[in-house]
C-alpha angles and dihedrals in degrees: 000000000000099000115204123215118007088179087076085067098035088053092045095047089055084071108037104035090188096067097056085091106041089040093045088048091049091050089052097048099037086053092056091047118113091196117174093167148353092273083060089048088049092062097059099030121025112184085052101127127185114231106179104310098350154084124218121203115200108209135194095014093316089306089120126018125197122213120224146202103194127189109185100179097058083032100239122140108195119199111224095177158339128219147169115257088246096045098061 
């Protein structure tokens, strides 16, 4: 998977320091995933949950969660967000 934009999670990662490692280990991951479904992402990622049209990662033991576009089909993954679990 094509994973665009890594500066989502470096910005997010300034200001919580915690999350460099769990996010760091997701992107990599998530870049050598050959993902065609949920039931792909699930896989590799269990706790991954569709809300609407996206899909939303839980990190770090659903301290952080990180907010996706997926398309499957041209194999990108965008990252629309990441929060806090609090914050969402």
């Amino acid at each position: 998977m094509h994973v665009i934009s890594k500066s989502a999670m470096k910005a997010f990662w300034e200001r919580h320091s915690d999350a460099k490692e769990p996010l760091r280990a997701w992107f990599r991951l998530t870049e050598h995933a050959e993902w065609r479904d949920l039931t792909d992402v699930r896989k590799t990622f269990n706790s991954a949950d569709v809300v609407g049209v996206f899909t939303i990662f839980n990190v770090k033991g659903n301290t952080y969660r990180i907010i996706t576009a997926i398309h499957y089909n041209r194999q990108k993954v965008f990252i629309r967000n990441v929060f806090t679990h609090a914050e969402l």
